[in-house]
MMTF fields as JSON, N, C-alpha, C and O atoms, coordinates in Angstrom:
{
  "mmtfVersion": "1.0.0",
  "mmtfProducer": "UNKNOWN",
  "numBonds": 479,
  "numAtoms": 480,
  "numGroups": 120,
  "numChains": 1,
  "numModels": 1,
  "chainsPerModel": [1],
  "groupsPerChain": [120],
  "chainIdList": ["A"],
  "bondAtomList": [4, 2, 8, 6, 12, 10, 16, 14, 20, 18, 24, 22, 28, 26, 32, 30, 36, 34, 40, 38, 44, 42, 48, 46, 52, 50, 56, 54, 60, 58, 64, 62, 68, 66, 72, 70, 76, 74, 80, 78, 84, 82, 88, 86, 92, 90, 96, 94, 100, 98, 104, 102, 108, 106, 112, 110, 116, 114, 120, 118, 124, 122, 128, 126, 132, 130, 136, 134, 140, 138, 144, 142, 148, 146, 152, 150, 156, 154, 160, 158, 164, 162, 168, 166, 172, 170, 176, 174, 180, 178, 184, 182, 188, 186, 192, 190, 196, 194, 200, 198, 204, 202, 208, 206, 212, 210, 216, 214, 220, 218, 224, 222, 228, 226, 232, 230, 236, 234, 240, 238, 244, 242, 248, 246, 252, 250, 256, 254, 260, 258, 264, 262, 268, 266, 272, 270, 276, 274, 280, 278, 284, 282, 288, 286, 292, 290, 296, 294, 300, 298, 304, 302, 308, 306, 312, 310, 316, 314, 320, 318, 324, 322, 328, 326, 332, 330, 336, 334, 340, 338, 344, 342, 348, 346, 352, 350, 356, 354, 360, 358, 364, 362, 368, 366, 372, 370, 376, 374, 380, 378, 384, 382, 388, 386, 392, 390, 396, 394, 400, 398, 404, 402, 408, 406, 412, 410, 416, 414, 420, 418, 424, 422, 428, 426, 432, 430, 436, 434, 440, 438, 444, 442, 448, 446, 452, 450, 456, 454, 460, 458, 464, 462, 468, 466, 472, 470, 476, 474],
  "bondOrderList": [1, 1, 1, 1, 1, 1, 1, 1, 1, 1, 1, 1, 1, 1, 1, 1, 1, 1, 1, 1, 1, 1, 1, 1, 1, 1, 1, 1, 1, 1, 1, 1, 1, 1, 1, 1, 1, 1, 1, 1, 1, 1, 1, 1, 1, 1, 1, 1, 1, 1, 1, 1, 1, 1, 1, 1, 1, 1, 1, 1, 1, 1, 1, 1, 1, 1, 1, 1, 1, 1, 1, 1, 1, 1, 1, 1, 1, 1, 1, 1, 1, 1, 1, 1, 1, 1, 1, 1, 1, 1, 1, 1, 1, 1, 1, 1, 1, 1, 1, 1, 1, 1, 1, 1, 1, 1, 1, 1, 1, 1, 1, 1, 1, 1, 1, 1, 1, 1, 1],
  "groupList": [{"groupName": "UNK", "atomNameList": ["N", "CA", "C", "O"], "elementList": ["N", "C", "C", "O"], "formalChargeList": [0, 0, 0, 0], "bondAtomList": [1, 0, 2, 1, 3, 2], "bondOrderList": [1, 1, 2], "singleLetterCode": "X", "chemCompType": "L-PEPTIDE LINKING"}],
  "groupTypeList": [0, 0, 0, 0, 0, 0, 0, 0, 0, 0, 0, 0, 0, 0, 0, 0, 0, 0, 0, 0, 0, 0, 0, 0, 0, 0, 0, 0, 0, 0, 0, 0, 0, 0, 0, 0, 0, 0, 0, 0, 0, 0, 0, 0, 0, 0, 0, 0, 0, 0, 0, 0, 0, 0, 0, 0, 0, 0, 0, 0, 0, 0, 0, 0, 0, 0, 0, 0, 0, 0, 0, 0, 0, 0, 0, 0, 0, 0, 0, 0, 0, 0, 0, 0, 0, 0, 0, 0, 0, 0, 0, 0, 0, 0, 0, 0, 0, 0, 0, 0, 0, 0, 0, 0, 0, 0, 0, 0, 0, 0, 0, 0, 0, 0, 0, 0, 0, 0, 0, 0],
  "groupIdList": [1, 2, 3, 4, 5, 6, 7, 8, 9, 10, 11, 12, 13, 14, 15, 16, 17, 18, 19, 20, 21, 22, 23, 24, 25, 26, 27, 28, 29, 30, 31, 32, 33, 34, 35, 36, 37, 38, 39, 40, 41, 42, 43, 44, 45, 46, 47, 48, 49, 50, 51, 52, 53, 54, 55, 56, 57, 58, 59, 60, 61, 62, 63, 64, 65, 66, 67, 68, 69, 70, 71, 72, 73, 74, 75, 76, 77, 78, 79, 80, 81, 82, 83, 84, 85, 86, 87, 88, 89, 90, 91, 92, 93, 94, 95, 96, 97, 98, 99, 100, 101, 102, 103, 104, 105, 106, 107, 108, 109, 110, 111, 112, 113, 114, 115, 116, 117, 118, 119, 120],
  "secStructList": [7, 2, 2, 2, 2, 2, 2, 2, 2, 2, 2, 2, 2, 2, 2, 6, 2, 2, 2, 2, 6, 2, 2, 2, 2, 6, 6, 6, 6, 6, 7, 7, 7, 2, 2, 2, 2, 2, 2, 2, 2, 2, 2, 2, 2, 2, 2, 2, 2, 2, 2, 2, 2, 2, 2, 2, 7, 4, 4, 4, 6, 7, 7, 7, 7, 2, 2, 2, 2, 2, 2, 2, 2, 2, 2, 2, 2, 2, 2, 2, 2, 2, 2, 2, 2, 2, 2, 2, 2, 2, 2, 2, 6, 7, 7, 7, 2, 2, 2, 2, 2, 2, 2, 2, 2, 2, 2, 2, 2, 2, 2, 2, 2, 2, 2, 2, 7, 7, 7, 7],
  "xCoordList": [1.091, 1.274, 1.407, 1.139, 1.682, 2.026, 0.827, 0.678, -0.27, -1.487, -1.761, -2.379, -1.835, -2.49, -1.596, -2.179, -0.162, 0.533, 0.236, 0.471, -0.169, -0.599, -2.317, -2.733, -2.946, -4.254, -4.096, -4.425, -3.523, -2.471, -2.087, -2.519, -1.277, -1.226, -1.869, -1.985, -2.598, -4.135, -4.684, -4.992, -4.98, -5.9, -4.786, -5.107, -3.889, -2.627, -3.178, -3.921, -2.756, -3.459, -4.104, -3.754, -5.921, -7.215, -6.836, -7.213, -6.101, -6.228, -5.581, -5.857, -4.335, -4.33, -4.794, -4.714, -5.771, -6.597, -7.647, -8.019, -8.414, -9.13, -8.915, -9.92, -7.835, -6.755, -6.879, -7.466, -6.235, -5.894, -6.864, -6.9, -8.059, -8.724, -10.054, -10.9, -10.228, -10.898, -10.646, -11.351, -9.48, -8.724, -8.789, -8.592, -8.98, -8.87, -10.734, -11.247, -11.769, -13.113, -13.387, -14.534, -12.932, -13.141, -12.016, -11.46, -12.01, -10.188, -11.439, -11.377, -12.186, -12.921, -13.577, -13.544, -13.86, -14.323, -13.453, -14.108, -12.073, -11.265, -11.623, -11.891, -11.613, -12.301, -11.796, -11.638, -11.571, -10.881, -12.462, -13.369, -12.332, -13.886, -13.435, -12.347, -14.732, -14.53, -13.655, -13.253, -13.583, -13.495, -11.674, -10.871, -11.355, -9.769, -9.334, -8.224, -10.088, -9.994, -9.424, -8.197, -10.269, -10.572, -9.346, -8.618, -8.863, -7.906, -7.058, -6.763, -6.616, -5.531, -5.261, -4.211, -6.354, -6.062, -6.056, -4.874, -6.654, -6.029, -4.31, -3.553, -3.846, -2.509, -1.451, -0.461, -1.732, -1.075, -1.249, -0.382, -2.253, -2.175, -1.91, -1.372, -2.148, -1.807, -0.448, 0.196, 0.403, 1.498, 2.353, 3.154, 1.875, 2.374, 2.335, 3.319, 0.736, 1.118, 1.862, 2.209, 2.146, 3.105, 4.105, 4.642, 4.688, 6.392, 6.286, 7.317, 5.508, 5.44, 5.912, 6.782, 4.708, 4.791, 5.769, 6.296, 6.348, 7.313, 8.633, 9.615, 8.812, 10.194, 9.896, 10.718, 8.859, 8.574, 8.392, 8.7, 8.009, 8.214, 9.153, 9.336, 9.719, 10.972, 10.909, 11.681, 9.609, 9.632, 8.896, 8.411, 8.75, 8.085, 9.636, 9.476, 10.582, 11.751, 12.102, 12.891, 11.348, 11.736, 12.581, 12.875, 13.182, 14.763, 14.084, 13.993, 13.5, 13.238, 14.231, 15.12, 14.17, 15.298, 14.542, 13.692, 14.892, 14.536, 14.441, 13.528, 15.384, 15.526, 14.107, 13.562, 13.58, 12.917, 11.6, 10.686, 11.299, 9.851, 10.169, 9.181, 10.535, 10.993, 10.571, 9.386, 11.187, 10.258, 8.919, 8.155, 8.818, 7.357, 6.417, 5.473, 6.948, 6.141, 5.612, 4.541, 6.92, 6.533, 5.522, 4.6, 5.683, 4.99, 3.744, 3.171, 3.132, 1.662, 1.227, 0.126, 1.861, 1.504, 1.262, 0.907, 1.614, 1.513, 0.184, -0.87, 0.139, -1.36, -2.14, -2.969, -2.28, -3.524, -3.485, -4.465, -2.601, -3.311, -3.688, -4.201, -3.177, -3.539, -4.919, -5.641, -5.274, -6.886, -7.842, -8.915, -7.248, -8.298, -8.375, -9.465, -7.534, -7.656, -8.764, -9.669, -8.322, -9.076, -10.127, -10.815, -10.905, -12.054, -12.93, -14.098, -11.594, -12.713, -12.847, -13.797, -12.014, -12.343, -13.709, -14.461, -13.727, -14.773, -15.741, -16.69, -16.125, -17.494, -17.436, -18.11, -17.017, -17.322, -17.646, -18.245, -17.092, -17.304, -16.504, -16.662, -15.286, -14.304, -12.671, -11.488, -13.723, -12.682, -12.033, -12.419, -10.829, -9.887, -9.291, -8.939, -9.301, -9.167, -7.637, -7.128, -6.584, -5.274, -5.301, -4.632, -6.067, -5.911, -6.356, -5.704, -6.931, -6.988, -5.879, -5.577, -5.476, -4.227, -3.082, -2.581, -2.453, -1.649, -1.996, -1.254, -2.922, -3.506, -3.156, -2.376, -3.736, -3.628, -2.72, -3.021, -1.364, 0.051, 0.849, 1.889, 0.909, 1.81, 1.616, 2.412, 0.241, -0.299, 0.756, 1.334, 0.762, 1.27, 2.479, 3.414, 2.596, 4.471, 4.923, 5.825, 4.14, 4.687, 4.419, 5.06, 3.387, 3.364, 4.663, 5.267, 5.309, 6.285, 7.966, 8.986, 7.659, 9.081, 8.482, 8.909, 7.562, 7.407, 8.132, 9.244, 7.629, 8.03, 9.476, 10.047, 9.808, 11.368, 12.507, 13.55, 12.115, 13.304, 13.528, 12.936, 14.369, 15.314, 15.978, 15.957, 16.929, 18.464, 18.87, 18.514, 19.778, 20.874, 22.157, 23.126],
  "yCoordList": [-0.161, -1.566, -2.391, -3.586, -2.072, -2.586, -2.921, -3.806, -1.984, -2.518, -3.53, -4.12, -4.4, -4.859, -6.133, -7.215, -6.153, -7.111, -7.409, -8.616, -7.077, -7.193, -7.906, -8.979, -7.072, -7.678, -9.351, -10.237, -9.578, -11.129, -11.872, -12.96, -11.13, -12.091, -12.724, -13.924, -11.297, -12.098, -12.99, -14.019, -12.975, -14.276, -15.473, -16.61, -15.207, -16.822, -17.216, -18.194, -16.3, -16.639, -17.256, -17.886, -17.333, -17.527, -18.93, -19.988, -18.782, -20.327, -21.242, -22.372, -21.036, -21.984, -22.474, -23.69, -21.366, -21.325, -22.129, -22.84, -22.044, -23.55, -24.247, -24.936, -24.794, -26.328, -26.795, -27.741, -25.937, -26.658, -26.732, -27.535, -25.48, -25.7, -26.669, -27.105, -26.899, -28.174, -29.444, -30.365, -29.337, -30.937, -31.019, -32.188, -30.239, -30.297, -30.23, -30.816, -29.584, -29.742, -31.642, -32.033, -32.139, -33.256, -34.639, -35.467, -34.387, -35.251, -36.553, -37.73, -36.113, -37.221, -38.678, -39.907, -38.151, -39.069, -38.355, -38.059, -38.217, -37.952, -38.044, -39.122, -36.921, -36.973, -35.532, -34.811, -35.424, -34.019, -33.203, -33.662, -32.17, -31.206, -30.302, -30.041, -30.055, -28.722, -27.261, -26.385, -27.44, -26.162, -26.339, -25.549, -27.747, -27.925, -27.858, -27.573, -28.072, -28.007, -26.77, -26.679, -25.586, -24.257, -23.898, -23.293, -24.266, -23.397, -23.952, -23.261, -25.242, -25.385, -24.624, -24.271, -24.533, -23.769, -22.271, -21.945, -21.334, -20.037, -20.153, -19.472, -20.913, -21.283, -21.345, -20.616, -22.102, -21.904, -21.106, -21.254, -20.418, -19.09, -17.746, -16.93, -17.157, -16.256, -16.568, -15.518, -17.737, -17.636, -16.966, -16.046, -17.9, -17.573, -16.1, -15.499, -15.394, -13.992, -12.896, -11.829, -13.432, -12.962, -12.724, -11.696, -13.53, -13.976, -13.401, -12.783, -13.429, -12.421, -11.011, -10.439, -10.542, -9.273, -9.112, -8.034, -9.747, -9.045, -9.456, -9.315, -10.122, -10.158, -8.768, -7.893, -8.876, -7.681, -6.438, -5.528, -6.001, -4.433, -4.266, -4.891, -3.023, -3.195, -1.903, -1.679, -1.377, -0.67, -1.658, -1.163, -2.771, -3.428, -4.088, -5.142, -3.72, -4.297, -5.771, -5.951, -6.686, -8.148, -8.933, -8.83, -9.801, -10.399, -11.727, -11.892, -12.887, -13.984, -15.208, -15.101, -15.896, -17.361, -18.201, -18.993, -18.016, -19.162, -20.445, -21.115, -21.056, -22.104, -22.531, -23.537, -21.962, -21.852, -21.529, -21.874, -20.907, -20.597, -21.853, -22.487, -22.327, -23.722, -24.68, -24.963, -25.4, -26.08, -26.271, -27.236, -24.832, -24.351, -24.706, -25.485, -23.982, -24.276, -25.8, -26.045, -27.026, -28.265, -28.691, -29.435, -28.182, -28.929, -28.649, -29.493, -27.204, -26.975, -27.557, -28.103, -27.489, -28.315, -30.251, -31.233, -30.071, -32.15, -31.608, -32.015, -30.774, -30.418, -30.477, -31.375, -29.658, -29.157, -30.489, -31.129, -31.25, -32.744, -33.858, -34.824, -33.436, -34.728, -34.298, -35.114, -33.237, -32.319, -32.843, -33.443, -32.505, -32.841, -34.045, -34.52, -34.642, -36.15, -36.951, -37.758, -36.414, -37.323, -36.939, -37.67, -35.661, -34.971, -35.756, -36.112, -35.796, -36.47, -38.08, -38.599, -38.876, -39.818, -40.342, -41.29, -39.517, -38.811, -38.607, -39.176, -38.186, -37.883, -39.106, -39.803, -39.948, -40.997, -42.556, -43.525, -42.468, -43.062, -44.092, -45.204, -43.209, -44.634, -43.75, -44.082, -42.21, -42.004, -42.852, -43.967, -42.043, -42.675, -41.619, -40.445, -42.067, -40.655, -40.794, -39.682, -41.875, -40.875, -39.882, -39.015, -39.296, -38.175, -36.799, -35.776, -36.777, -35.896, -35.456, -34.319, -36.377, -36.486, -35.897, -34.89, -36.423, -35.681, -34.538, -33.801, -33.971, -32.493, -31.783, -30.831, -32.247, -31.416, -31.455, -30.868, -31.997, -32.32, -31.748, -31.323, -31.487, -31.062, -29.263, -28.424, -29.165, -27.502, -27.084, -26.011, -28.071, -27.28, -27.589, -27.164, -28.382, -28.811, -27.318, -26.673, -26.774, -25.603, -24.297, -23.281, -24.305, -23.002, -23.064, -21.992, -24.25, -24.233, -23.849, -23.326, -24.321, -24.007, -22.27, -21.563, -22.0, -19.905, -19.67, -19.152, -20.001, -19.692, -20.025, -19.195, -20.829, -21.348, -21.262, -21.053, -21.544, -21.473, -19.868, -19.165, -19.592, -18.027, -17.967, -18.944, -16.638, -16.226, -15.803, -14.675, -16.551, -16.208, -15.876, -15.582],
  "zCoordList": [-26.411, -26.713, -25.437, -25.566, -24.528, -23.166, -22.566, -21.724, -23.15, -22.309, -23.033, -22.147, -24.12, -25.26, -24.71, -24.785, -24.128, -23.944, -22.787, -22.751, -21.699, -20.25, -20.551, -20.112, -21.285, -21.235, -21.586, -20.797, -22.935, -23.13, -21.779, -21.398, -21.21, -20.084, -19.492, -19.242, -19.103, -18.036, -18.814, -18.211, -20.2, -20.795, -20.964, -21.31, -20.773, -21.043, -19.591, -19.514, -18.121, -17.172, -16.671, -15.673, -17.446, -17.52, -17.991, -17.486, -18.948, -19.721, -19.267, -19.668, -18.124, -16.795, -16.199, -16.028, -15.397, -14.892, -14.968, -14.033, -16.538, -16.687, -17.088, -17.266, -17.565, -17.356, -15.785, -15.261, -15.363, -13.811, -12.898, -11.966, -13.277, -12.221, -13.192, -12.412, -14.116, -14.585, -14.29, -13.876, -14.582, -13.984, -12.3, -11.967, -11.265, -9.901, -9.982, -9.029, -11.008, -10.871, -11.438, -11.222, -11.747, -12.647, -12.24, -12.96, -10.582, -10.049, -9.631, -9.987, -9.051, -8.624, -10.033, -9.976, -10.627, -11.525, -13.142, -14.142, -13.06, -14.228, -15.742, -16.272, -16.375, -18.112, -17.856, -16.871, -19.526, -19.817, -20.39, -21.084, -19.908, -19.656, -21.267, -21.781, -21.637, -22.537, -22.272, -23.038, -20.952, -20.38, -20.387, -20.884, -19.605, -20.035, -21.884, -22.331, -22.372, -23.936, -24.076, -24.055, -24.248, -24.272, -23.883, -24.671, -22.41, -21.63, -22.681, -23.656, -22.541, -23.779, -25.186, -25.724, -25.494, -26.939, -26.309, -26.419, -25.789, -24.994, -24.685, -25.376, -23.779, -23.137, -24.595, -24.651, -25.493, -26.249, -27.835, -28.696, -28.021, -29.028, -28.218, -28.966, -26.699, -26.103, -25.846, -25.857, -25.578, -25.599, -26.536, -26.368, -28.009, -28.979, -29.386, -29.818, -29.158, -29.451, -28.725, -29.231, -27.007, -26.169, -26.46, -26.047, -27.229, -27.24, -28.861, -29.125, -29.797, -30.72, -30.834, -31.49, -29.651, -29.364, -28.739, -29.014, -27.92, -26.925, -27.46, -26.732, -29.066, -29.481, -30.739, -31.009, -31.189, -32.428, -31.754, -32.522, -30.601, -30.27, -29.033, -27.989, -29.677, -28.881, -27.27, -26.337, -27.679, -26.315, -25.416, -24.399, -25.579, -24.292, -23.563, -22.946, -23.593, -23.904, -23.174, -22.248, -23.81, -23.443, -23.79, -24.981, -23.155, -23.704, -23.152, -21.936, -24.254, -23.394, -23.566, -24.411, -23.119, -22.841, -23.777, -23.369, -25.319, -26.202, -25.824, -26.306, -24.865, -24.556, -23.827, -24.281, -22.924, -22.152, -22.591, -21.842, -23.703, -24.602, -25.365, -24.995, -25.814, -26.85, -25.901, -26.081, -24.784, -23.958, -23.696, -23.726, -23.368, -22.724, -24.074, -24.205, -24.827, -26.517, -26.95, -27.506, -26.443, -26.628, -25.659, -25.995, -24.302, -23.826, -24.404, -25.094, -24.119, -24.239, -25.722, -25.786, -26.664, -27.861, -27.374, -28.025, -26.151, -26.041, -25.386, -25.873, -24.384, -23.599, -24.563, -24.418, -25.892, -26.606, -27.166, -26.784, -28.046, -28.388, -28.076, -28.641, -26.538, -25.281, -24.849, -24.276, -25.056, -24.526, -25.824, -25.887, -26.451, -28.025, -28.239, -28.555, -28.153, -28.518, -27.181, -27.393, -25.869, -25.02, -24.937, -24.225, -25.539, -25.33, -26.757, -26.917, -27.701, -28.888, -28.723, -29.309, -28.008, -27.655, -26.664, -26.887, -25.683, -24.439, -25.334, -24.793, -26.318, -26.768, -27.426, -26.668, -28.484, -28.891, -27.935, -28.403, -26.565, -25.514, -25.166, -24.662, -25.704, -25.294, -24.233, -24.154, -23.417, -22.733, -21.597, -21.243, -21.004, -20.809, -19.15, -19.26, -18.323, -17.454, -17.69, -17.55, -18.037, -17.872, -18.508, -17.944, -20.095, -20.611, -19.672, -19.881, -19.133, -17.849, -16.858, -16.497, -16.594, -15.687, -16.483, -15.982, -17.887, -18.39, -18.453, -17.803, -19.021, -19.401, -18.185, -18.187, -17.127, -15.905, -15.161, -14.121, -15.137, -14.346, -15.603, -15.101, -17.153, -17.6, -17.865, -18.289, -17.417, -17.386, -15.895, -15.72, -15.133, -13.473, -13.696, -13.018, -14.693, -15.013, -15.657, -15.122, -16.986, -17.844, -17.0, -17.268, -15.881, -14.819, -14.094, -14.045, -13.432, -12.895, -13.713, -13.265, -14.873, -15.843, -15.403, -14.49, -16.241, -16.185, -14.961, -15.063, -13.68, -12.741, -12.051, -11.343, -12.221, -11.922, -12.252, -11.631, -13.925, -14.648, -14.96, -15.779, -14.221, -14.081, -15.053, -15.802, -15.449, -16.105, -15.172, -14.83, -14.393, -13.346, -13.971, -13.272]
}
């Protein structure tokens, strides 16, 4: 099961990955890309099955900070409807580049909670 939960990672990973690095491909002339779409919806169903798996099996033995998946959980839910919404606006032709900008500052906002916010 550990591999199955590791492979998860790497794709929660990936789906950073093209959030942030879409939004840093797309800084010059700002619009939220398909590709930031995508990462959004990856970022938050690999989350969700992370924190699944790693509260339902107990030999992966994870203890996570509810507090801290509860955050993380809101934000990426504002990412995925701030992505969808400005992408479906963007095709009808009435985008908007701040939707870009949120998408891509609250993805490096929820990498930084993963990374920061400790249990000391």
């Amino acid at each position: 099961m550990s591999v199955l939960y590791n492979i998860l990672v790497a794709v929660h990973l990936l789906g950073m990955a093209a959030i942030v690095g879409g939004y840093l491909s797309v800084l010059k002339a700002p619009r939220v890309s398909e590709v930031m779409v995508w990462g959004a919806r990856i970022q938050l169903l690999s989350g969700l099955v992370i924190v699944g798996l790693g509260e339902a099996v107990e030999s992966l033995g994870k203890d996570y900070d509810h507090a801290k998946i509860g955050v993380k959980l809101v934000i990426s839910l504002v990412v995925v409807a701030v992505a969808e919404i400005g992408r479906a606006r963007q095709k009808r032709g009435e985008g908007n580049p701040n939707f870009a900008h949120i998408v891509g500052i609250l993805a490096v906002v929820n990498a930084l909670i993963a990374v920061l916010w400790t249990n000391y």
